[in-house]
C-alpha positions in Angstrom: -64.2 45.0 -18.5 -61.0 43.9 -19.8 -57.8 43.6 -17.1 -56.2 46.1 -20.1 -59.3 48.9 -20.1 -59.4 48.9 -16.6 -55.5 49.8 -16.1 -56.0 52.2 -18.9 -58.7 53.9 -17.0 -57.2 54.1 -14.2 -54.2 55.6 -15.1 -55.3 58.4 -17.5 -58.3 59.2 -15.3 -55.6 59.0 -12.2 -53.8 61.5 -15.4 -56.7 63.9 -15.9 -57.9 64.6 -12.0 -53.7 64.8 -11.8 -53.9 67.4 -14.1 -57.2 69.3 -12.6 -55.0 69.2 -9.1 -51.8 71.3 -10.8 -54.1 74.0 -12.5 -55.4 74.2 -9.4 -52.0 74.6 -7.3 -50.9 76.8 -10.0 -53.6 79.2 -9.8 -54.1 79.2 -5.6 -50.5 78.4 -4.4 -48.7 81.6 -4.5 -45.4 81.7 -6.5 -43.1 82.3 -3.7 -44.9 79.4 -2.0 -43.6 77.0 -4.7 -40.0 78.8 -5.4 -39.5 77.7 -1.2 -40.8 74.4 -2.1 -38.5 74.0 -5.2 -35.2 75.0 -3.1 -36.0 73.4 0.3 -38.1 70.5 -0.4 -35.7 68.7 -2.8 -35.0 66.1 0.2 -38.8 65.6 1.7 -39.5 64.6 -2.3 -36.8 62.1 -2.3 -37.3 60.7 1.6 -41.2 60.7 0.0 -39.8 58.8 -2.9 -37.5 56.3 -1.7 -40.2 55.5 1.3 -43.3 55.0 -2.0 -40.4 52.6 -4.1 -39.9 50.6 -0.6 -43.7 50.2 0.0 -44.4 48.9 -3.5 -41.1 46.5 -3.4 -42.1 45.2 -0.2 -45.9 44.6 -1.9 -44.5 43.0 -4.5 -42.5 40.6 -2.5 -45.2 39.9 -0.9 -47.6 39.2 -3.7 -45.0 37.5 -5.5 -44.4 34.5 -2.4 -48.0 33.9 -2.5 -47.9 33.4 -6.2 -45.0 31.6 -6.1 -46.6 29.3 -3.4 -49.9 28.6 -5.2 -48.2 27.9 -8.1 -46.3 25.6 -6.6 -48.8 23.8 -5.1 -50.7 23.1 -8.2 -48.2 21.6 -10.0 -47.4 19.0 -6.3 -51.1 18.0 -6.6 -50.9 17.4 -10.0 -48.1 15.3 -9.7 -49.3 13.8 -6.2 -52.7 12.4 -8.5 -50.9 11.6 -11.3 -48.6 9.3 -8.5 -52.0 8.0 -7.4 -53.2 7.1 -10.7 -50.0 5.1 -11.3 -50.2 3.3 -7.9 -53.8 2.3 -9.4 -52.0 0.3 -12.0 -50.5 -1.7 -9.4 -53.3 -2.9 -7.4 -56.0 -5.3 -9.1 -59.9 -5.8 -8.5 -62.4 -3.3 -7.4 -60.3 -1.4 -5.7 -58.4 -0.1 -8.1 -61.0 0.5 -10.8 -62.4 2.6 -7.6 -59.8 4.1 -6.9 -59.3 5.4 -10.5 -62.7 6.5 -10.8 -62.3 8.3 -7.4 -59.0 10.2 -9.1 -61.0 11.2 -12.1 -63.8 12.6 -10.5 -61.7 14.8 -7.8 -59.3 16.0 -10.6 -62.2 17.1 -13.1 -64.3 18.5 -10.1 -61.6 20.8 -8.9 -60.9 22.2 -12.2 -64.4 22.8 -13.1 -65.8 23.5 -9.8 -63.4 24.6 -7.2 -61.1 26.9 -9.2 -64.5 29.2 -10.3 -65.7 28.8 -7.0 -62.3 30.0 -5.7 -62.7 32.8 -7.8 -66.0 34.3 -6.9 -66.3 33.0 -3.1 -62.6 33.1 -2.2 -63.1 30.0 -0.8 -62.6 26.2 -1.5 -65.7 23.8 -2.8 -66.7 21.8 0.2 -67.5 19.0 -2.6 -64.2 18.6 -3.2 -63.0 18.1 0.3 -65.3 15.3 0.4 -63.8 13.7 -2.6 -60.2 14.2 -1.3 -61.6 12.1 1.7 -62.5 9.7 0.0 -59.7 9.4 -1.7 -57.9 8.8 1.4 -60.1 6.0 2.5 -59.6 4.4 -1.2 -55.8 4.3 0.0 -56.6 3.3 3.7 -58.6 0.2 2.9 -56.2 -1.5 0.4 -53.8 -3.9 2.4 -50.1 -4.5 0.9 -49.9 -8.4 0.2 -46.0 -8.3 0.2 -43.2 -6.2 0.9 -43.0 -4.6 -2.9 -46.4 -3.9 -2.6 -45.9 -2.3 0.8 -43.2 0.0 -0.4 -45.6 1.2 -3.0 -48.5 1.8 -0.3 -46.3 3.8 1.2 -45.8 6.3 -1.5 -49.7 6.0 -2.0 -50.2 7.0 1.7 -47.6 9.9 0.9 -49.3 11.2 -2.0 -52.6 11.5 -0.8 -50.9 13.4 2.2 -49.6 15.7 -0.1 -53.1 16.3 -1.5 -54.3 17.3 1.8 -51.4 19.5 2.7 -51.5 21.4 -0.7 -55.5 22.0 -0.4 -54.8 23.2 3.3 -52.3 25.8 1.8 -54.7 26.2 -1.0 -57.2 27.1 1.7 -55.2 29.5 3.8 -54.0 31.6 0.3 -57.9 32.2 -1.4 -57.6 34.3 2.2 -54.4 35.8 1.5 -54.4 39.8 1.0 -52.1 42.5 1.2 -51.9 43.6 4.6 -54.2 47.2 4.9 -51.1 49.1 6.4 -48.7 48.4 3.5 -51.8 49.7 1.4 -52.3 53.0 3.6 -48.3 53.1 3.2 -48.0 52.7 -0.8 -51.8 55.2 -1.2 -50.3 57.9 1.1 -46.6 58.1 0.0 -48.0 57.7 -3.9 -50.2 60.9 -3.3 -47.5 62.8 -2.2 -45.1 61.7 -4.9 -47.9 63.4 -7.1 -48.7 66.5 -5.4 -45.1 67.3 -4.3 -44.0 67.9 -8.0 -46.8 70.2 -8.4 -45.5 72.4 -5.3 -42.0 72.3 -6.6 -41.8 71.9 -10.7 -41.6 75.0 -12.5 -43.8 77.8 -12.6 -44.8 77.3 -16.4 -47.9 75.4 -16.7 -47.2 73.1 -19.8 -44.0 72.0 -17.4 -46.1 71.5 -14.2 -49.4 69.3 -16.0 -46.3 67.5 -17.7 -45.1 66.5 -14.3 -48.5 65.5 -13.1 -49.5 63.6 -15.6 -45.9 61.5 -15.2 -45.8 60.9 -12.0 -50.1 60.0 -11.4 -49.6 58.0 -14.2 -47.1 55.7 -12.8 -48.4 55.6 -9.4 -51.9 54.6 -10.6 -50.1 51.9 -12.8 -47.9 50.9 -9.6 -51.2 50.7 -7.1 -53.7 48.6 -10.0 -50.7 46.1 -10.8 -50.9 45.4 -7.4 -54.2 45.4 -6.9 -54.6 42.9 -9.9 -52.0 40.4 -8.4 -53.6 40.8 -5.0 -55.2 37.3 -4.0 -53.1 34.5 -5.9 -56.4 32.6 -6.8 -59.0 35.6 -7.5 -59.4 38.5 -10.4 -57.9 39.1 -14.4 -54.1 37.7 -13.1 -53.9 34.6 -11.6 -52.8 31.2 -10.7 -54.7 28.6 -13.5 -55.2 24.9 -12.5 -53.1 24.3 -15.8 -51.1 21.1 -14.5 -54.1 19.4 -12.6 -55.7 19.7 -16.4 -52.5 18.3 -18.0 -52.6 15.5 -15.2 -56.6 14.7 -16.3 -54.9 14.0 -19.9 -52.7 12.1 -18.6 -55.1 9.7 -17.0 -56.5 8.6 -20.1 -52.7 8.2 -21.3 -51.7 6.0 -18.6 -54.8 4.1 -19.1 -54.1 3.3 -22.7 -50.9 1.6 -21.7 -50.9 -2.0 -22.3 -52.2 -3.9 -19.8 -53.5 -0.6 -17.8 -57.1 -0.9 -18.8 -59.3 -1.2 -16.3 
C-alpha cells in the first residue's frame, strides 16, 4: 500500500470507531454527567491539550535531528568520495587505477545494496564495510614522493576518515527510534483529546460525531506522520542516497577530463 492510502485509512477508520465511541457516550453517559464535564472540565481539556501538542513537538524535534543528521551525512560521503576520486588523478600507476576502481565499486554497492538492505534489515551491508576498508588500505599504501604530494595525502587520509565516521553514524541512526515513553505520552494524551470532547461537546448528536470525527482525525494524522518519519533510513519517507548517486556520475565526468583517463 501507498504511504497516501495508508494515512487515509488510518484517519477515517481512526474517524469511524471515533464516531462509534460518541454514539456510544451519548446514549450511556447520562446528561447531567456531560453538562458537569462541559462547565468544570474546560481546564483538564486544555492541560490534556497543551501536554498532546508538547509530546508531538518534542517527537518531531526528535525525528527531525535524526533526519537532519542522515541527511547530512550522505551528502559528506558523497563529497568525501568524490575528494577521493580527485586525489586518484593525482597519483600515477596501479595504484591509482586501483584506487578508482575501488571508489566505483563502494559507491555503486552502497546505493544498490546497502540503502535496500538498510531498509528491510535496519542494518548496514557488511559488504560494504569491507569495501570501505579497503579503501583505506588503497590510501595507506601510497607513499607521498614530495611535499605537494604529501599535502594532498593528507586530505586523502582525511576523506577516507570521513567515510568511516559518516558510515559509523549511518550505523548508530538505522537503530534510531522514537523513544517508547514519548510514544505512551503522545497515544495516551491523543486518546483523551478525543474522548474528552465527547464528555463535554453539546448534547446534540450531529454536534458531538462532528467533534469526534475532528479531533480523531487529527490525532491519527499527528500519530502516522510520525510513525512514517520514524527511522531516518527505513519506510515510505525517507533519507535517499541521492548525492552518493550524483557523485557516481560524477566519476565518469572527472574521468573524461583531459588527461584523467585511466
Amino acid at each position: 500500500m501507498t504511504t497516501v492510502l495508508l494515512g487515509c485509512l488510518a484517519v477515517f477508520g481512526t474517524g469511524a470507531a471515533a464516531v462509534a465511541g460518541a454514539l456510544l457516550i451519548q446514549r450511556t453517559v447520562p446528561a447531567r454527567m456531560r453538562y458537569d464535564f462541559g462547565m468544570y472540565g474546560a481546564l483538564t481539556t486544555a492541560l490534556v491539550v497543551s501536554t498532546f501538542l508538547l509530546s508531538a513537538v518534542a517527537m518531531g524535534l526528535f525525528v527531525w535531528g535524526a533526519v537532519n543528521r542522515a541527511s547530512s551525512g550522505v551528502v559528506q560521503e558523497a563529497d568525501a568520495l568524490l575528494d577521493l576520486y580527485w586525489y586518484a588523478q593525482t597519483i600515477e600507476g596501479p595504484q591509482a587505477v586501483r584506487l578508482r576502481s575501488d571508489l566505483r565499486d563502494y559507491t555503486t554497492h552502497v546505493i544498490r545494496v546497502e540503502w535496500p538492505t538498510m531498509d528491510e534489515t535496519g542494518a548496514l551491508n557488511p559488504r560494504s564495510w569491507q569495501l570501505a576498508r579497503q579503501l583505506r588500505h588503497d590510501i595507506l599504501t601510497i607513499s607521498p614522493e614530495n611535499s605537494g604530494a604529501a599535502i594532498r595525502y593528507q586530505d586523502a587520509l582525511r576523506s577516507v576518515n570521513t567515510v568511516f565516521q559518516v558510515r559509523r553514524s549511518r550505523e548508530a541512526l538505522t537503530t534510531t527510534r522514537i523513544p517508547p515513553l514519548m510514544w505512551v505520552a503522545l497515544l495516551s494524551t491523543g486518546a483523551l483529546v478525543v474522548v474528552l470532547p465527547m464528555l463535554r461537546g453539546d448534547p446534540r448528536p450531529a454536534v458531538r460525531v462532528v467533534l469526534a470525527v475532528v479531533g480523531a482525525a487529527t490525532v491519527a494524522f499527528v500519530v502516522f506522520l510520525l510513525y512514517e518519519v520514524n527511522v531516518p533510513f527505513t519506510g515510505n519517507v525517507k533519507v535517499t542516497p541521492a548525492p552518493l548517486e550524483e557523485a557516481l556520475r560524477s566519476f565518469a565526468d572527472i574521468d573524461a577530463f583531459p588527461g584523467n583517463r585511466p
